[in-house]
PyMOL commands that place a pseudoatom at each C-alpha (Angstrom):
pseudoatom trace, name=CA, resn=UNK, resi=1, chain=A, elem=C, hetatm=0, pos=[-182.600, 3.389, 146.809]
pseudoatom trace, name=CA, resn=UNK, resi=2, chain=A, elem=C, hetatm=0, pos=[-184.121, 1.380, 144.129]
pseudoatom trace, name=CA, resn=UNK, resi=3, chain=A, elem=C, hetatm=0, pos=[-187.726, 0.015, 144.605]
pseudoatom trace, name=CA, resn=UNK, resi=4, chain=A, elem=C, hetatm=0, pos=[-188.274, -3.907, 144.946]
pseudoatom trace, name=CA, resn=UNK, resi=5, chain=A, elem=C, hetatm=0, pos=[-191.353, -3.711, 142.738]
pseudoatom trace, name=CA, resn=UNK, resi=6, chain=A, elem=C, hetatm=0, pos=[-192.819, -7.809, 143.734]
pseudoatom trace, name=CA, resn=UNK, resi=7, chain=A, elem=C, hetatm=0, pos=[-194.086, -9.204, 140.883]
pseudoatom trace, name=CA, resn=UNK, resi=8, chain=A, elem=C, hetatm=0, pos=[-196.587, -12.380, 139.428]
pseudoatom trace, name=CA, resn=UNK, resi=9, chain=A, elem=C, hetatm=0, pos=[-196.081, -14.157, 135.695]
pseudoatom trace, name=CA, resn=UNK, resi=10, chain=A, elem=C, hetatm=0, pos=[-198.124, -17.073, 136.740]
pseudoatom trace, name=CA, resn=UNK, resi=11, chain=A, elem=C, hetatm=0, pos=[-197.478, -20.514, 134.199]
pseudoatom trace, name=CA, resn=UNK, resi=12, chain=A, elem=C, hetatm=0, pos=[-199.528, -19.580, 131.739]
pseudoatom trace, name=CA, resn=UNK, resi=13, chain=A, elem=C, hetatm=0, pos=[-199.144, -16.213, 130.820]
pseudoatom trace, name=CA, resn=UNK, resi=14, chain=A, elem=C, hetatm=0, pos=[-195.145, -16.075, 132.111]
pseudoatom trace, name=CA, resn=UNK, resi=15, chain=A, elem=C, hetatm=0, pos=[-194.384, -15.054, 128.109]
pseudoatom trace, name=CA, resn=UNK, resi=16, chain=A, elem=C, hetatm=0, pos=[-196.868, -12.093, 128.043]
pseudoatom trace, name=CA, resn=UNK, resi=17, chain=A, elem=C, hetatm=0, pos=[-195.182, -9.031, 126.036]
pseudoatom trace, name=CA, resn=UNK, resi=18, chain=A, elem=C, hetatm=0, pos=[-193.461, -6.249, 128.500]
pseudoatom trace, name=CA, resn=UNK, resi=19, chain=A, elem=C, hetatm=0, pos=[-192.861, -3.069, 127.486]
pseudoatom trace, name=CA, resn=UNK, resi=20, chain=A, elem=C, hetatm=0, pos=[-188.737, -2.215, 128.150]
pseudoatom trace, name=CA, resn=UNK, resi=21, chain=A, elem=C, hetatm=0, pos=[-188.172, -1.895, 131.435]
pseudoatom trace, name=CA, resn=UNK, resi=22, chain=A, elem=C, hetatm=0, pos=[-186.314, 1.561, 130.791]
pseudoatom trace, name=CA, resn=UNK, resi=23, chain=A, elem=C, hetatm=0, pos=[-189.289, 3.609, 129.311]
pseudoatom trace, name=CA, resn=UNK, resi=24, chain=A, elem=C, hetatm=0, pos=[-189.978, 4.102, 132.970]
pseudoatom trace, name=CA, resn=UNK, resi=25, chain=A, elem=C, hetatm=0, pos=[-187.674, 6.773, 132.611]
pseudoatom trace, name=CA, resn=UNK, resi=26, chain=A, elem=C, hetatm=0, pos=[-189.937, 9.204, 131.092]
pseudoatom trace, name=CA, resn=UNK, resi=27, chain=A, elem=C, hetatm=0, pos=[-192.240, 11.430, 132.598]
pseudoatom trace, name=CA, resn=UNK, resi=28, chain=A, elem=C, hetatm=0, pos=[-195.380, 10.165, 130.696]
pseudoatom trace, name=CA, resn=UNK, resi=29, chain=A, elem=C, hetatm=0, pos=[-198.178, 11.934, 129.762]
pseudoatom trace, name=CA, resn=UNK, resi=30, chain=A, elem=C, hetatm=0, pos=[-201.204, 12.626, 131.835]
pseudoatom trace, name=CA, resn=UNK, resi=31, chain=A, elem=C, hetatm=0, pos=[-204.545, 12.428, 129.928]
pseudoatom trace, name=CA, resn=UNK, resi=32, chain=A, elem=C, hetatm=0, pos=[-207.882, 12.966, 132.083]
pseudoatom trace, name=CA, resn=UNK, resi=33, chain=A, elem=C, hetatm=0, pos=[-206.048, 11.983, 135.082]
pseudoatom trace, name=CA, resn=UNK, resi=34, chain=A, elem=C, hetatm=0, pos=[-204.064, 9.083, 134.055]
pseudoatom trace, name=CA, resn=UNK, resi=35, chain=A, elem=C, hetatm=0, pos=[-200.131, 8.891, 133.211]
pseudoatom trace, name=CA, resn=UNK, resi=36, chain=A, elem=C, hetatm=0, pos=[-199.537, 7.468, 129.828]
pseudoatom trace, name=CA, resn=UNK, resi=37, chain=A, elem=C, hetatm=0, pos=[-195.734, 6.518, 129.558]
pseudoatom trace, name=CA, resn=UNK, resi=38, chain=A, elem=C, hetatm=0, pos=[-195.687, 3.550, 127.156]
pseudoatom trace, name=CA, resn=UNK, resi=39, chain=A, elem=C, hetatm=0, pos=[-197.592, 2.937, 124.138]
pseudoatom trace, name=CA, resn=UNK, resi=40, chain=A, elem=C, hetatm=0, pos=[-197.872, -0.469, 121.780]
pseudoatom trace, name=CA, resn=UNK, resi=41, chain=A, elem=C, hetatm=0, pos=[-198.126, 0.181, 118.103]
pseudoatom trace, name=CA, resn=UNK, resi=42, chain=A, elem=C, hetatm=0, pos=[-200.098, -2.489, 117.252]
pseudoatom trace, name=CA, resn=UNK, resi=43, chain=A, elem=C, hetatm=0, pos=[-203.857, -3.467, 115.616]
pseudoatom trace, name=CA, resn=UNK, resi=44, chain=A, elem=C, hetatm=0, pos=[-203.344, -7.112, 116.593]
pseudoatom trace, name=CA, resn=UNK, resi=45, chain=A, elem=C, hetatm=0, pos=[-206.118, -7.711, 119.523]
pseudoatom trace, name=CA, resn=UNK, resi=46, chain=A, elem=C, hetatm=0, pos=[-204.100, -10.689, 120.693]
pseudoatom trace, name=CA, resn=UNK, resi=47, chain=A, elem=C, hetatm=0, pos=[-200.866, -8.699, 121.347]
pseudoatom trace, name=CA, resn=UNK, resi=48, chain=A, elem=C, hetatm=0, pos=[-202.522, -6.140, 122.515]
pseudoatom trace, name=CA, resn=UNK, resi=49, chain=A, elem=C, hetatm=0, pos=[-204.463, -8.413, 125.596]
pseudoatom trace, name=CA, resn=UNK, resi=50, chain=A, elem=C, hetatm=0, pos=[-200.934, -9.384, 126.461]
pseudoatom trace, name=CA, resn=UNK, resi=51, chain=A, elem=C, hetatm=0, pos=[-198.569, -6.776, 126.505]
pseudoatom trace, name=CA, resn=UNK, resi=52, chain=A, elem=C, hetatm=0, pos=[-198.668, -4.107, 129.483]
pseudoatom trace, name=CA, resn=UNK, resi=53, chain=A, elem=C, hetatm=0, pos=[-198.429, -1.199, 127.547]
pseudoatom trace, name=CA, resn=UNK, resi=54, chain=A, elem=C, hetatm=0, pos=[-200.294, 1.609, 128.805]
pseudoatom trace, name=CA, resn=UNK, resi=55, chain=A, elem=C, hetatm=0, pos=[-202.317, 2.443, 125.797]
pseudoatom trace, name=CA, resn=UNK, resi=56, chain=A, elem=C, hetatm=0, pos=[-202.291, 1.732, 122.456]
pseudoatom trace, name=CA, resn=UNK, resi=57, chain=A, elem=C, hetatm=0, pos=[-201.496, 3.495, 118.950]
pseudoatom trace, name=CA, resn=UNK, resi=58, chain=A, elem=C, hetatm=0, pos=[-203.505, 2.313, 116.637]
pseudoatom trace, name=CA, resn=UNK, resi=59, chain=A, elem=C, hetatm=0, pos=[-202.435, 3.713, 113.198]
pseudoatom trace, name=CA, resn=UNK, resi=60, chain=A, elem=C, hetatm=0, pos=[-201.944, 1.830, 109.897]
pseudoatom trace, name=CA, resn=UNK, resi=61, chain=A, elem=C, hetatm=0, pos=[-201.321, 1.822, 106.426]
pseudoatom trace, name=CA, resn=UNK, resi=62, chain=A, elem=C, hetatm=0, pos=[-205.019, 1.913, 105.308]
pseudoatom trace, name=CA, resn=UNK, resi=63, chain=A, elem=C, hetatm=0, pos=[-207.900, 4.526, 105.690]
pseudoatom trace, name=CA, resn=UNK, resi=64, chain=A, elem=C, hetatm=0, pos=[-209.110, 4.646, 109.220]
pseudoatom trace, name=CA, resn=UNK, resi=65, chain=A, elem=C, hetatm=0, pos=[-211.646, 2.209, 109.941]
pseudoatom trace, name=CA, resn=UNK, resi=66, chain=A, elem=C, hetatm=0, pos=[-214.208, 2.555, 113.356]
pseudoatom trace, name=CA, resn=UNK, resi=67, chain=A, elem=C, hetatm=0, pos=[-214.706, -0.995, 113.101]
pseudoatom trace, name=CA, resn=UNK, resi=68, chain=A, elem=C, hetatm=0, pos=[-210.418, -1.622, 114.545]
pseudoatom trace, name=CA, resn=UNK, resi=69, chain=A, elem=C, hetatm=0, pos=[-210.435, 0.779, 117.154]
pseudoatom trace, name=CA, resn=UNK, resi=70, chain=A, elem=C, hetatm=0, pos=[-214.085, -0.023, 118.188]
pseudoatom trace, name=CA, resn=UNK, resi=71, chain=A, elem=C, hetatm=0, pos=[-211.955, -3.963, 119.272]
pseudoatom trace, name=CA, resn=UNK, resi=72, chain=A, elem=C, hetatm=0, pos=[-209.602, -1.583, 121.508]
pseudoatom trace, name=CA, resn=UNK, resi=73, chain=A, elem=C, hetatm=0, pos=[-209.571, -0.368, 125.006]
pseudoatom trace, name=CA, resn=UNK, resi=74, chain=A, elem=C, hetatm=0, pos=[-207.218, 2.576, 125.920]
pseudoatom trace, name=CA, resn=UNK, resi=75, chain=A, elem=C, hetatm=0, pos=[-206.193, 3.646, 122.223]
pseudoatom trace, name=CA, resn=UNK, resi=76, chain=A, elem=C, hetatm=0, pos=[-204.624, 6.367, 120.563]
pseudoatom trace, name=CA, resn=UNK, resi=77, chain=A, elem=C, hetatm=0, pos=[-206.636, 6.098, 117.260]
pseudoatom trace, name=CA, resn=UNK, resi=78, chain=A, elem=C, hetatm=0, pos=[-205.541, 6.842, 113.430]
pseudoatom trace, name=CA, resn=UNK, resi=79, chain=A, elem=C, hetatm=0, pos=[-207.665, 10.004, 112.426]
pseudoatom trace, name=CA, resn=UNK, resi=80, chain=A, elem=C, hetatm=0, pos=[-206.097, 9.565, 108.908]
pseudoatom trace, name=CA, resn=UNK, resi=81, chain=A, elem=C, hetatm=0, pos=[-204.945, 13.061, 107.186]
pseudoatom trace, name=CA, resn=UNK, resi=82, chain=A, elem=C, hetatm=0, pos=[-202.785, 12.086, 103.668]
pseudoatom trace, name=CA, resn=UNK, resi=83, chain=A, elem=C, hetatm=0, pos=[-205.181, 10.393, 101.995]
pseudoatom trace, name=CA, resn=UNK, resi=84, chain=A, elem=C, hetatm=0, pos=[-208.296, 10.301, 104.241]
pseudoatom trace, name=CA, resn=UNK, resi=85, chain=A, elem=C, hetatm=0, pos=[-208.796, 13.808, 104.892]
pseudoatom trace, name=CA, resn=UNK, resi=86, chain=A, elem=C, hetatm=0, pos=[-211.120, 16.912, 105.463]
pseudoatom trace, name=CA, resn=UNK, resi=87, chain=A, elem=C, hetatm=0, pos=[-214.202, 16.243, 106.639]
pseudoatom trace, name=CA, resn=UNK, resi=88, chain=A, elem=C, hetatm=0, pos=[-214.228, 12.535, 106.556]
pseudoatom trace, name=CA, resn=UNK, resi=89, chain=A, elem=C, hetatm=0, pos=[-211.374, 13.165, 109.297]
pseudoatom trace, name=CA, resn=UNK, resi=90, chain=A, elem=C, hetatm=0, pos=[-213.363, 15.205, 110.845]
pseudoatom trace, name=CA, resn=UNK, resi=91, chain=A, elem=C, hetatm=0, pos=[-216.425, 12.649, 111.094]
pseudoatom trace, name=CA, resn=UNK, resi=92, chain=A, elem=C, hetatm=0, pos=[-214.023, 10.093, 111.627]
pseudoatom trace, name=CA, resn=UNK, resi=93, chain=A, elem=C, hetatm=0, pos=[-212.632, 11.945, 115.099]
pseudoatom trace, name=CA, resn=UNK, resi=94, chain=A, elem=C, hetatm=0, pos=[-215.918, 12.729, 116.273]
pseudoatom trace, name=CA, resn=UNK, resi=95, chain=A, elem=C, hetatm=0, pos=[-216.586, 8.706, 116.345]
pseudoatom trace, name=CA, resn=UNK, resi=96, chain=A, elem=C, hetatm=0, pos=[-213.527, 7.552, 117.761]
pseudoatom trace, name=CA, resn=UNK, resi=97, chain=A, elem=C, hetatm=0, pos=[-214.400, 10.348, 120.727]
pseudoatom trace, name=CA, resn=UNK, resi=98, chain=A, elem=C, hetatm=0, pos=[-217.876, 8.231, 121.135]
pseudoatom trace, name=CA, resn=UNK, resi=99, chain=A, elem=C, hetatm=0, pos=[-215.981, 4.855, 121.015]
pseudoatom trace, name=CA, resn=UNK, resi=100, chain=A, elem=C, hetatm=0, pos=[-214.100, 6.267, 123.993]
pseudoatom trace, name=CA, resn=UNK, resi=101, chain=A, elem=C, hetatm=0, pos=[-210.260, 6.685, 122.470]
pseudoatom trace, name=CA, resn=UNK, resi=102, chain=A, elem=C, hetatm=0, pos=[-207.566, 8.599, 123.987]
pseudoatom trace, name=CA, resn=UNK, resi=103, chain=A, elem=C, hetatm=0, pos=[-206.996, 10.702, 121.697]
pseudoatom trace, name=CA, resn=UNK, resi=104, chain=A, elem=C, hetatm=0, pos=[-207.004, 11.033, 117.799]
pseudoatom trace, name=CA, resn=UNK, resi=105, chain=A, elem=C, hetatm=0, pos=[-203.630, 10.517, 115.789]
pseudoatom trace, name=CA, resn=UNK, resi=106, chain=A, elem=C, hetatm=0, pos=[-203.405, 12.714, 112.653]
pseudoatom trace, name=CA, resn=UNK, resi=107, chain=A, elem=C, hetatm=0, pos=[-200.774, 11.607, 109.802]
pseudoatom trace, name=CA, resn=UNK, resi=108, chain=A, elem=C, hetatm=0, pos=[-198.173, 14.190, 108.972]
pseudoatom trace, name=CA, resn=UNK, resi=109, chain=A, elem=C, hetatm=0, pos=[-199.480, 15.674, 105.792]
pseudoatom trace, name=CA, resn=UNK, resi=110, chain=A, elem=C, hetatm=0, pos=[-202.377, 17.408, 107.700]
pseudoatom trace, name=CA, resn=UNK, resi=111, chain=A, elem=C, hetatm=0, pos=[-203.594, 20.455, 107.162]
pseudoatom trace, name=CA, resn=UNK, resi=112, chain=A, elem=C, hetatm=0, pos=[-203.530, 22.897, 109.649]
pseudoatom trace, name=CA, resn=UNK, resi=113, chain=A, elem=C, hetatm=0, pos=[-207.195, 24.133, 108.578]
pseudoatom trace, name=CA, resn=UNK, resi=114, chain=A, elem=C, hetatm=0, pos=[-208.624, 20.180, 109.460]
pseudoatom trace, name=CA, resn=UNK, resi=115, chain=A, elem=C, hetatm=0, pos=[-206.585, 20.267, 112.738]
pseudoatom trace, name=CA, resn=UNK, resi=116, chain=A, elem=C, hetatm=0, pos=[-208.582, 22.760, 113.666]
pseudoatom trace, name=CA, resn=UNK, resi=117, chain=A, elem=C, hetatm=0, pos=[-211.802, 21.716, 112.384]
pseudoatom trace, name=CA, resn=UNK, resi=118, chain=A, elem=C, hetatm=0, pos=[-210.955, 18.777, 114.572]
pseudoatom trace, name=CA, resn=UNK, resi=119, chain=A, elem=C, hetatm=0, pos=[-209.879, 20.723, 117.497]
pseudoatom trace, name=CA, resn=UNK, resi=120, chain=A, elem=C, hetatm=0, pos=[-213.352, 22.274, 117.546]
pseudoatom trace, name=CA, resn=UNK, resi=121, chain=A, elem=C, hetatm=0, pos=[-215.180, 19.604, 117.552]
pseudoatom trace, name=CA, resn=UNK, resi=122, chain=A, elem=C, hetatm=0, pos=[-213.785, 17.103, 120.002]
pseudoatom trace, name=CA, resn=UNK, resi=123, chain=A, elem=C, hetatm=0, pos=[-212.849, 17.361, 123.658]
pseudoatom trace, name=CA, resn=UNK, resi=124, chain=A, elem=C, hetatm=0, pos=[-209.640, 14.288, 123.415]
pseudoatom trace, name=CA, resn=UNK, resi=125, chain=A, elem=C, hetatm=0, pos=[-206.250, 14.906, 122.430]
pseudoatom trace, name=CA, resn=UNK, resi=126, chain=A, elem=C, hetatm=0, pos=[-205.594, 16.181, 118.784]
pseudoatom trace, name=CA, resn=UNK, resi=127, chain=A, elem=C, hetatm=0, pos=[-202.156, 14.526, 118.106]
pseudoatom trace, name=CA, resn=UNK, resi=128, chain=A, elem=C, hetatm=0, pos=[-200.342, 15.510, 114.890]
pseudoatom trace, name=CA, resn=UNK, resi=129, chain=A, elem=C, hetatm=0, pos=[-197.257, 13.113, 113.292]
pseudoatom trace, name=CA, resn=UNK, resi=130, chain=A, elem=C, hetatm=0, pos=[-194.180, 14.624, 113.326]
pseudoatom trace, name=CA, resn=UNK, resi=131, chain=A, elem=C, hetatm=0, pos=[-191.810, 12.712, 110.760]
pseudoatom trace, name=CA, resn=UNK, resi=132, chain=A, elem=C, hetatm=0, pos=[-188.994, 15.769, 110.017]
pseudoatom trace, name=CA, resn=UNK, resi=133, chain=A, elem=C, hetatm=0, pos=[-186.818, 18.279, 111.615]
pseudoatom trace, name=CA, resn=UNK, resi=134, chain=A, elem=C, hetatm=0, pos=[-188.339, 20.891, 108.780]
pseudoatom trace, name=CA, resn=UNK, resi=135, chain=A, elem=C, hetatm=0, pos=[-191.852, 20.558, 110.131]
pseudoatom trace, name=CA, resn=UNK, resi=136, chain=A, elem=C, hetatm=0, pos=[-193.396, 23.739, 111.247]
pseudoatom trace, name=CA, resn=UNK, resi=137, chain=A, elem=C, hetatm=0, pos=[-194.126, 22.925, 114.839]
pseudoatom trace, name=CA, resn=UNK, resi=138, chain=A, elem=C, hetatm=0, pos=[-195.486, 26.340, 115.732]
pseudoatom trace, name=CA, resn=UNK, resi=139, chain=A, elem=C, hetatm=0, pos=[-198.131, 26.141, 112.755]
pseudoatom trace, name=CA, resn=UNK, resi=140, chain=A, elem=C, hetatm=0, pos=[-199.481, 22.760, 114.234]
pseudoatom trace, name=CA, resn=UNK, resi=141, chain=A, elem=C, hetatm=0, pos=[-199.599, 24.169, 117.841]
pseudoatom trace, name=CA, resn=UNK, resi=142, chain=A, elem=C, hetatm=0, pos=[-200.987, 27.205, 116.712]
pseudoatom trace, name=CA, resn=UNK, resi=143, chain=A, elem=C, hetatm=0, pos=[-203.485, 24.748, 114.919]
pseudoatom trace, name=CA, resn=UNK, resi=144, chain=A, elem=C, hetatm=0, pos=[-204.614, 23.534, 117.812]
pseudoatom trace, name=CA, resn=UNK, resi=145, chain=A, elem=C, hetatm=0, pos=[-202.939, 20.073, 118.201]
pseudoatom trace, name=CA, resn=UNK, resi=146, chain=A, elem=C, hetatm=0, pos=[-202.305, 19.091, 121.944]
pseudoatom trace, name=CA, resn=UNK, resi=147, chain=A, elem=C, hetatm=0, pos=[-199.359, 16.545, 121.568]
pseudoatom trace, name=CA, resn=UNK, resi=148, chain=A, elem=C, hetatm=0, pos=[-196.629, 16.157, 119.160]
pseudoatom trace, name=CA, resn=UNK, resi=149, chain=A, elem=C, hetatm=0, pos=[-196.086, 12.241, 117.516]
pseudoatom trace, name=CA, resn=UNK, resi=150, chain=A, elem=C, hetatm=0, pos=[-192.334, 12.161, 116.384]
pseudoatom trace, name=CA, resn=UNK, resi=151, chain=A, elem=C, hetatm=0, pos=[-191.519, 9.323, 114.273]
pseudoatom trace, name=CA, resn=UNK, resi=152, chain=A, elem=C, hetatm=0, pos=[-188.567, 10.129, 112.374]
pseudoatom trace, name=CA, resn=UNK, resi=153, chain=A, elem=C, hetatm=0, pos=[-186.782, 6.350, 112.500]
pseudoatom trace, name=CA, resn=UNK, resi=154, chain=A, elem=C, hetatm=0, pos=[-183.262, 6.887, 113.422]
pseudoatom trace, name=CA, resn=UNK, resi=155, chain=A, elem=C, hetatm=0, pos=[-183.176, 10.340, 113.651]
pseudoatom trace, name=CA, resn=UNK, resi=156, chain=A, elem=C, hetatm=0, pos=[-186.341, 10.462, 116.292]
pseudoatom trace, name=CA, resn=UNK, resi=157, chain=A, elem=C, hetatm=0, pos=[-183.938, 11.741, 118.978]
pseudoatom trace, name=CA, resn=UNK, resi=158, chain=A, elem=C, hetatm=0, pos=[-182.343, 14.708, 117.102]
pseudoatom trace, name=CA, resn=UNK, resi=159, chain=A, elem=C, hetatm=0, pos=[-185.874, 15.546, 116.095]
pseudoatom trace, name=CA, resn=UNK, resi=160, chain=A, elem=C, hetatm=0, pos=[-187.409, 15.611, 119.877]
pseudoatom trace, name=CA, resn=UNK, resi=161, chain=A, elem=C, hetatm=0, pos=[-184.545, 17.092, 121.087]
pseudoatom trace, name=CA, resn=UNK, resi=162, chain=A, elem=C, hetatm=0, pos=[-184.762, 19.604, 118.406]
pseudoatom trace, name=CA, resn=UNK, resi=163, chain=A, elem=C, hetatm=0, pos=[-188.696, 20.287, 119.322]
pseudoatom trace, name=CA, resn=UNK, resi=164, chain=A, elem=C, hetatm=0, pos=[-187.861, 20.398, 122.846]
pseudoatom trace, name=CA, resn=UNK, resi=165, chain=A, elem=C, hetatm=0, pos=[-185.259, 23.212, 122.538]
pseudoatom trace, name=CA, resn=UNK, resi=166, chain=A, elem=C, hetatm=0, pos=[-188.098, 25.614, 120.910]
pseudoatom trace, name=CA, resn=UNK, resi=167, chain=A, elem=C, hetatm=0, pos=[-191.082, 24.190, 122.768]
pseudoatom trace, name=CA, resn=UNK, resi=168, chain=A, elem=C, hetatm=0, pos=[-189.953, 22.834, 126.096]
pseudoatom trace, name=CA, resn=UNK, resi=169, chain=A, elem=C, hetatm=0, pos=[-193.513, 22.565, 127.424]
pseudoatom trace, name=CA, resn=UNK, resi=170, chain=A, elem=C, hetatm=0, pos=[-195.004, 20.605, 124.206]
pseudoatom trace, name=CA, resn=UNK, resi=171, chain=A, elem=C, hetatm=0, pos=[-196.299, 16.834, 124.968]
pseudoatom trace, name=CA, resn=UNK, resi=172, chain=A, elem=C, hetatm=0, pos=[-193.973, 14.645, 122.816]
pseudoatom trace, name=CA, resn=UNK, resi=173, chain=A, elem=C, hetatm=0, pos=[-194.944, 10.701, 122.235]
pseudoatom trace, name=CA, resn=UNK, resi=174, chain=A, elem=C, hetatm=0, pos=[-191.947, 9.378, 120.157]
pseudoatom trace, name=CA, resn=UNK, resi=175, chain=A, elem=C, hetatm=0, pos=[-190.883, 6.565, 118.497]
pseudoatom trace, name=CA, resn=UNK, resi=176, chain=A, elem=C, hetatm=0, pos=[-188.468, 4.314, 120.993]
pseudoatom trace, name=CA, resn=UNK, resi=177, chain=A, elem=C, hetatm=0, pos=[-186.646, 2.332, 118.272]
pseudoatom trace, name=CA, resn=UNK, resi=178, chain=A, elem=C, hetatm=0, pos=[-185.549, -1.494, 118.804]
pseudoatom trace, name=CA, resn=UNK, resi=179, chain=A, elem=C, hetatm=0, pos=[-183.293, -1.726, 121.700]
pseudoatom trace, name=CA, resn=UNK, resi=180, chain=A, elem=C, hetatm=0, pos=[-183.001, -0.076, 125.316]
pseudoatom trace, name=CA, resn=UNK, resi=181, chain=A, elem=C, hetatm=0, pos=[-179.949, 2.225, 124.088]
pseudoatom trace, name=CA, resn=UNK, resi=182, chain=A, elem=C, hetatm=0, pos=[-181.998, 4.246, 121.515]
pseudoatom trace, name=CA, resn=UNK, resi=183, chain=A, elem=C, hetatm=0, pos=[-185.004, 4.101, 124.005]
pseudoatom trace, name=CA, resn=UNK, resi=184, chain=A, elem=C, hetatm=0, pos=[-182.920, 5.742, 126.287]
pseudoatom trace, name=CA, resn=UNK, resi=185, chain=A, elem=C, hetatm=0, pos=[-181.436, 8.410, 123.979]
pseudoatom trace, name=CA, resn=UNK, resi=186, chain=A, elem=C, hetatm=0, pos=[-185.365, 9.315, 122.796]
pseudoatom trace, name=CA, resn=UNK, resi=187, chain=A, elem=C, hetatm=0, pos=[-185.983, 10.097, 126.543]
pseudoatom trace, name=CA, resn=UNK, resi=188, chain=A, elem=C, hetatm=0, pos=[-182.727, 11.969, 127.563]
pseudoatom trace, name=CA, resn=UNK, resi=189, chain=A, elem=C, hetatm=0, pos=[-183.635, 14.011, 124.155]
pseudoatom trace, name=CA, resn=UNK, resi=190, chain=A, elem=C, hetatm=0, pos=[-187.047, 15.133, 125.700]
pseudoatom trace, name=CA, resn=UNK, resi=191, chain=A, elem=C, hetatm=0, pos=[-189.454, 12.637, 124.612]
pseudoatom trace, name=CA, resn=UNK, resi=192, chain=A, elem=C, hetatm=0, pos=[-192.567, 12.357, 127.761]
pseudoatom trace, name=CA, resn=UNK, resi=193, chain=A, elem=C, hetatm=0, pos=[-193.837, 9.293, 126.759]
pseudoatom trace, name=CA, resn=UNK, resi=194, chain=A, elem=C, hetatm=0, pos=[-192.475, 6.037, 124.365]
pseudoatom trace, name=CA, resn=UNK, resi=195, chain=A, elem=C, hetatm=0, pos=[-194.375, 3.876, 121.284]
pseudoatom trace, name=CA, resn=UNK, resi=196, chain=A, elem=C, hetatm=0, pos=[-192.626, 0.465, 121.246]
pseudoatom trace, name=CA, resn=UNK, resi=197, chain=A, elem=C, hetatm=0, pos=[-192.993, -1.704, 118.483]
pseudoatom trace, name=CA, resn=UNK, resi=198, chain=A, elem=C, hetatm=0, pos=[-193.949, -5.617, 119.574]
pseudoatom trace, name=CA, resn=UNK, resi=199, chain=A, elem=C, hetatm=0, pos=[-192.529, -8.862, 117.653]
pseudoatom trace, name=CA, resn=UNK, resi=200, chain=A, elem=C, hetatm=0, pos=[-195.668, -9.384, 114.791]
pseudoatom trace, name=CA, resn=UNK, resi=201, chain=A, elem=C, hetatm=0, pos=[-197.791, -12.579, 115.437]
pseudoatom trace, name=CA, resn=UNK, resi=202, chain=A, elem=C, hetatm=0, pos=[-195.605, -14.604, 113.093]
pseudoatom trace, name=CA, resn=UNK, resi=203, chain=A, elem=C, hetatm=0, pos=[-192.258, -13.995, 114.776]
pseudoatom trace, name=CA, resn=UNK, resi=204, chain=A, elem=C, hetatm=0, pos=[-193.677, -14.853, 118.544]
pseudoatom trace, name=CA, resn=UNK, resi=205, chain=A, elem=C, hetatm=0, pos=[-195.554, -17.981, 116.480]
pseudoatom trace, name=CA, resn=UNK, resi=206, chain=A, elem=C, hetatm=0, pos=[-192.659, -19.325, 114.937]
pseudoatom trace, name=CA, resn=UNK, resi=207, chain=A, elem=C, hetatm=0, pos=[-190.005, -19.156, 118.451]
pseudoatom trace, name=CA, resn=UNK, resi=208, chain=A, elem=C, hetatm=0, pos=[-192.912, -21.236, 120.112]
pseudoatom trace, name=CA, resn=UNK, resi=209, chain=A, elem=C, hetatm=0, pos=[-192.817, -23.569, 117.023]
pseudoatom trace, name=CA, resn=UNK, resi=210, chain=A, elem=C, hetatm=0, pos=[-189.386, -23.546, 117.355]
pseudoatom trace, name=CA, resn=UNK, resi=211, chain=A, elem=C, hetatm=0, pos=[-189.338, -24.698, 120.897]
pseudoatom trace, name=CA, resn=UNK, resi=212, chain=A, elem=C, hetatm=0, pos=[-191.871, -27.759, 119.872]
pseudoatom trace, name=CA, resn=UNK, resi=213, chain=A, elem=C, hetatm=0, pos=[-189.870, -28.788, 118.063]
pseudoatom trace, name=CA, resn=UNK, resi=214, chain=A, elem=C, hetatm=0, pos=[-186.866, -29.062, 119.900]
pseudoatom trace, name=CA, resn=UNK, resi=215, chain=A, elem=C, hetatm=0, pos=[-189.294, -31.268, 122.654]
pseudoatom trace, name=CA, resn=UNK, resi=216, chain=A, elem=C, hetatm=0, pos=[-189.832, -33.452, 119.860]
for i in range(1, 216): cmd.bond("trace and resi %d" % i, "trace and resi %d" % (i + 1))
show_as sticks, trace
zoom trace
């Protein structure tokens, strides 16, 4: 029997972002003590206050910066690893540790010598970015990351489901993809917990805009 869940939107904040409704599905991911099943990619602290995501990825196309994730409460932060690497990772997880993150997210060119590095030096959640089926999964365990980040695009399933045939125990955070369907298909592969992607700033601005001016 399904549970009638009641539930509040108020006036005001009745538009606040919601996580899909189906990533409830997965099992989530408990991290000192509290279940992590959804996760917004986002840096933009205004989505972030309104969606009900619970936690955060904050990873971007830039060397990581203290100053973002210092603006963010429950995040997964960007520990860097192409370009930004060795020790200045290293420094750079130690900080976001002290700023109280989640856990650090390393991109998938990392070494397995500064996962461990990291791995010695912090007590949160070394997460290495998995973007291919050819990564060597073992090596990065071995390593000493704690959770797996699969973002593959359209093949995330096939990946995950890949992962979870060889490691059936590994945490896996994966990429959800637009709609409910692939979603779905990223958590019946084996995925524990889901990133969702918001509308930017600029597409949620201009429907509002859009609604003006229809009242005009």
């Amino acid at each position: 029997m399904a549970k009638q869940v009641p539930s509040y939107t108020g006036t005001l904040r009745n538009h606040s972002l919601t996580i899909p409704a189906c990533v409830s599905e997965c099992s989530g991911i408990r991290i000192f003590g509290r279940r992590i099943k959804s996760l917004a990619f986002s840096t933009d602290v205004a989505i972030i206050k309104n969606i009900n995501a619970d936690a955060i990825i904050a990873v971007y196309p830039f060397t990581p910066q203290p100053v973002i994730s210092q603006a963010i409460i429950s995040v997964f932060v960007g520990g860097g690893g192409g370009i930004t690497t060795g020790p200045r990772s290293v420094r750079l997880a130690i900080q976001s540790e002290h700023q109280g993150a989640y856990g650090v997210v390393l991109n998938a060119p990392t070494s397995d010598d500064v996962i461990r590095q990291i791995k010695k030096v912090v007590d949160i959640p070394v997460v290495i970015t998995v973007v291919s089926a050819h990564t060597d999964i073992g090596s990065r365990l071995e390593a000493g990351a704690d959770f797996l980040n699969v973002s593959g695009a359209a093949a995330t399933p096939e990946i995950v489901a890949e992962i979870r045939r060889d490691f059936p125990k590994v945490p896996i955070i994966a990429t959800g993809g637009p709609t409910e369907e692939s979603i779905l298909r990223t958590i019946q592969a084996g995925a524990n917990a889901i990133t969702y992607t918001p509308p930017s700033n600029g597409v949620l601005f201009a429907r509002i805009m859009n609604q003006h001016r229809k009242a005009l």
